[in-house]
C-alpha positions as CSV (number, residue, x, y, z in Angstrom):
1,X,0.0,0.0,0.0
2,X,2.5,2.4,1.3
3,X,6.3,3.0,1.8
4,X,7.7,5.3,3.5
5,X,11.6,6.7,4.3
6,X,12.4,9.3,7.3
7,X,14.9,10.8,4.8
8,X,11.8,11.7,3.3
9,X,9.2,12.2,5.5
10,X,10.3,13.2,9.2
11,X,7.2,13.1,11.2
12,X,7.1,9.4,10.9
13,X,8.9,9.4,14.5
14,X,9.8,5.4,14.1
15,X,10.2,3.2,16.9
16,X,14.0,2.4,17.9
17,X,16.3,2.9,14.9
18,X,13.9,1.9,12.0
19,X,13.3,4.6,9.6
20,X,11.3,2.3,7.5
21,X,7.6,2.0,7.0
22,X,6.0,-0.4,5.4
23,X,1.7,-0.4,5.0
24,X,-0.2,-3.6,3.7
25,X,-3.7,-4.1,3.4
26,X,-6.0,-6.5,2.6
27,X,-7.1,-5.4,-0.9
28,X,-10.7,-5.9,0.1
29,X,-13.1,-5.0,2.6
30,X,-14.0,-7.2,5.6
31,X,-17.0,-6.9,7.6
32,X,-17.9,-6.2,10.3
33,X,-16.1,-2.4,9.9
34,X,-16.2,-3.1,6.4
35,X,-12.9,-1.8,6.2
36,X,-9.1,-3.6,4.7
37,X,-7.6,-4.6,7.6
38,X,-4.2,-2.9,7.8
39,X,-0.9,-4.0,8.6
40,X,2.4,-1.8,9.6
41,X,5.9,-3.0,9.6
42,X,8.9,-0.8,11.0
43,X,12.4,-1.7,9.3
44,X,15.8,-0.3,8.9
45,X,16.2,0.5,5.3
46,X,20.0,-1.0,5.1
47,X,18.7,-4.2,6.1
48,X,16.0,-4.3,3.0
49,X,18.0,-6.1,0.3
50,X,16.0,-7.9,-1.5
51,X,13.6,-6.2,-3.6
52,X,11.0,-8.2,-5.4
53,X,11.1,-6.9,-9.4
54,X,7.3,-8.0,-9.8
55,X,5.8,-8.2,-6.5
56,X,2.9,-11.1,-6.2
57,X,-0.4,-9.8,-6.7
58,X,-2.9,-11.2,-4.7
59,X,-5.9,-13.3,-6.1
60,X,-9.1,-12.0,-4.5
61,X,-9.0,-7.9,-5.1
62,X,-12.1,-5.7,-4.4
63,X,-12.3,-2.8,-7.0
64,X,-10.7,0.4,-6.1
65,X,-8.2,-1.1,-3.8
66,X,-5.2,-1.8,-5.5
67,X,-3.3,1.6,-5.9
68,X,-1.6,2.5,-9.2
69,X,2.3,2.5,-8.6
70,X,3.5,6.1,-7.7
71,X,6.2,7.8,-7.1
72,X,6.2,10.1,-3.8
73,X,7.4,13.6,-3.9
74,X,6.4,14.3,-0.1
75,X,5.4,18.4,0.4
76,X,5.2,19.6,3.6
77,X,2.2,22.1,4.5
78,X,0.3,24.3,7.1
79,X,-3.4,23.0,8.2
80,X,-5.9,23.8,10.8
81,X,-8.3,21.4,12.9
82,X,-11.8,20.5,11.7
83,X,-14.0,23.2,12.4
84,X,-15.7,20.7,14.7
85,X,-12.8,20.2,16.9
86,X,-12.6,24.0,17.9
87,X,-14.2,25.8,20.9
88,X,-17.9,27.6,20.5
89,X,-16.3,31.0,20.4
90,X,-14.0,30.2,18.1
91,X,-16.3,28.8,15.2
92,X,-18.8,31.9,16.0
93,X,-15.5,34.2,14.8
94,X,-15.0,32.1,11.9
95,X,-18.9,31.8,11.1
96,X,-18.7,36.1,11.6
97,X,-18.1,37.7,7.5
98,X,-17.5,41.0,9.1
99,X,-14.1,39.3,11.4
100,X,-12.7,37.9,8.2
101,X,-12.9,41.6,6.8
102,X,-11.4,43.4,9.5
103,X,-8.6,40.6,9.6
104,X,-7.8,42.1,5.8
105,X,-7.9,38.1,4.5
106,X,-8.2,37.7,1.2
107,X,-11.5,35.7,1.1
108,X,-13.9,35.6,-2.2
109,X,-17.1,37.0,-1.6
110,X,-18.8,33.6,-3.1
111,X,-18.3,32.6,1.4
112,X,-19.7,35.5,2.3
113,X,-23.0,33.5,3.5
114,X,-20.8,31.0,4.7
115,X,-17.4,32.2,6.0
116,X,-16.6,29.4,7.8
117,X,-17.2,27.7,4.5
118,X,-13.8,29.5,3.7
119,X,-12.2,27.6,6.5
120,X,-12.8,24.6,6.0
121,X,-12.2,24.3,2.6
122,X,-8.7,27.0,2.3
123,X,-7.2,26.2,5.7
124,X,-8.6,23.2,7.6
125,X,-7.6,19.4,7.2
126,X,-5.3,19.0,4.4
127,X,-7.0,16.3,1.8
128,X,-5.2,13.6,0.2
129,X,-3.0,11.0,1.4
130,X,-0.5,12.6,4.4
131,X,1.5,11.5,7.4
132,X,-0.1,13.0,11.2
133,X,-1.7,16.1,10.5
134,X,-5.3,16.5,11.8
135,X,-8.0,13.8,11.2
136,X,-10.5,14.1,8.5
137,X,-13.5,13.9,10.7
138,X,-17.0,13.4,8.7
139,X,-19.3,9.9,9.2
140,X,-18.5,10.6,12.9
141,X,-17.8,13.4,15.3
142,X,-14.2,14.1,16.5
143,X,-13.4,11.8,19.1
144,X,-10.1,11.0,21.1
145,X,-8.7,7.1,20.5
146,X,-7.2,5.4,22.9
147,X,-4.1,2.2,22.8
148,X,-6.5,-1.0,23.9
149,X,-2.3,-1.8,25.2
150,X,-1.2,1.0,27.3
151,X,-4.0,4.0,27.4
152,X,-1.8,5.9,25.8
153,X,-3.4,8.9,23.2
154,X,-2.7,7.8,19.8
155,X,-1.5,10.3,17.0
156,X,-2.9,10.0,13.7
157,X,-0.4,8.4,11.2
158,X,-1.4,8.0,7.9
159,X,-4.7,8.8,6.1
160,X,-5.2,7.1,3.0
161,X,-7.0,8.9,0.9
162,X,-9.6,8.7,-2.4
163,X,-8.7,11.6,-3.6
164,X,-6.0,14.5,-3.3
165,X,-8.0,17.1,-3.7
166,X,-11.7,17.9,-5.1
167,X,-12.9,20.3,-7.2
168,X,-13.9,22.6,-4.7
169,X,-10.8,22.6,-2.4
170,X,-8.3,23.5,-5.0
171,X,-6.3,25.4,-3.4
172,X,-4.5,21.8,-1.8
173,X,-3.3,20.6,-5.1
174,X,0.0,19.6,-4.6
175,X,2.6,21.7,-6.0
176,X,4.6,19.9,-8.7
177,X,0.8,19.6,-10.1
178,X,-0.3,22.9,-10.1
179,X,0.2,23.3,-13.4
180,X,-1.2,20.1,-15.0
181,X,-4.0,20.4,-12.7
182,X,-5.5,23.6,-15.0
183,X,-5.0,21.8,-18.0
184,X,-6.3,18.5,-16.8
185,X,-7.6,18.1,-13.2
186,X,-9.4,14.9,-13.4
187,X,-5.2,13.0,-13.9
188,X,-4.2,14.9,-11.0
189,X,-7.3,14.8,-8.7
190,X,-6.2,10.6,-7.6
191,X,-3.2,8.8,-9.1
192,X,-3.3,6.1,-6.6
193,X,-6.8,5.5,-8.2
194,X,-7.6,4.0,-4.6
195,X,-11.5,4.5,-3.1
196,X,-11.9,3.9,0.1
197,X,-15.3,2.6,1.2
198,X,-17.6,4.7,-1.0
199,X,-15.3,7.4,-1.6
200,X,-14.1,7.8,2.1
201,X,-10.6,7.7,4.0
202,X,-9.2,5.0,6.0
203,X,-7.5,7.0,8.8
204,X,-4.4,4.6,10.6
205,X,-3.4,5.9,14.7
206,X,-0.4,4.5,16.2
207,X,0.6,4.4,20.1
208,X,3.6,6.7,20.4
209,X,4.4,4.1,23.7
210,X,3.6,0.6,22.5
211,X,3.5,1.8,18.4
212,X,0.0,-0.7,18.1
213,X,-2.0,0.8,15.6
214,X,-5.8,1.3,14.8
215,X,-7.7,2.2,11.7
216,X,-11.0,3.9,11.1
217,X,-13.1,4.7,8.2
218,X,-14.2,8.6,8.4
């Protein structure tokens, strides 16, 4: 599914000395979530020598969950929390036209009804696949997860995403495809060509103590 280097991606925060991390799936979803169950493995990338040419390809596949080969070119951005996960007061200033003004943001008038439309959209919850970040909140409310292990508060990991970006968040396209993406933004929009559960994510947590991990489908 995934493979990811520290040298390229630093908020991986490994266990011990890996700086390897390796996601499989189960290319198919299983009830009772409904959901490919997930797998991760933490390696040291000098001790990876063998390198299939053709990996095997498994023989019962669900449509949508075998990703297109891709090359990573990790970018490193600035995101907000889901407007659910802040206070009262603080959604009423972002829900307030006349605050966004005053502030002197550049914000089109097409929000005007709906500033925090602006939010939520332009600065909140990065889309596409990333490492940590803040959780993609939608068929539930934002709610805390817990290790089963320790107790510990797990961090989100990885999301894994149907789609970068949509058509109305635009603004998140990632860079080195900012320019194909006005000529043709359907190519751009989800190379992976990977749809999670109806067009969903498949959020992964991990224990920063124990480094047990948890997936859920939001």
């Amino acid at each position: 599914m995934a493979q990811l280097y520290v040298r390229d991606v630093p908020q991986l925060r490994p266990p011990g000395r890996t700086d390897l991390l390796q996601v499989l799936w189960c290319p198919s979803e299983h009830p009772p979530e409904h959901k490919p169950p997930t797998e991760l493995f933490w390696r040291t990338a000098a001790d990876v020598t063998h390198v299939l040419a053709s990996p095997p390809k498994p023989s019962d596949v669900q449509d949508g969950y075998t990703p297109e080969p891709c090359v990573l070119a990790p970018e490193q951005v600035t995101e907000y929390p889901n407007f659910l996960e802040l206070d009262k007061e603080l959604r009423q200033q972002l829900s307030d036209w006349s605050a966004w003004q005053e502030a002197g943001v550049a914000i089109h008038d097409s929000y005007e009804a709906a500033p925090e439309e602006f939010y939520m959209n332009e600065l909140s919850v990065a889309p596409g696949w990333k490492v940590g970040g803040w959780a993609p909140w939608g068929l539930t409310d934002p709610i805390a997860r817990f290790c089963i292990n320790c107790g510990a508060a797990m961090n989100p990991l990885l999301t894994i995403a149907s789609d970068e970006c949509r058509d109305y968040r635009r603004g998140w396209v990632p860079y080195e495809d900012q320019g194909i993406a006005v000529l043709d933004y359907d190519n751009v929009s989800n190379p992976p060509g990977i749809q999670v559960s109806d067009a969903n994510h498949l959020q992964l947590y991990v224990c920063p103590t124990c480094y047990t991990h948890t997936d859920l489908i939001q």
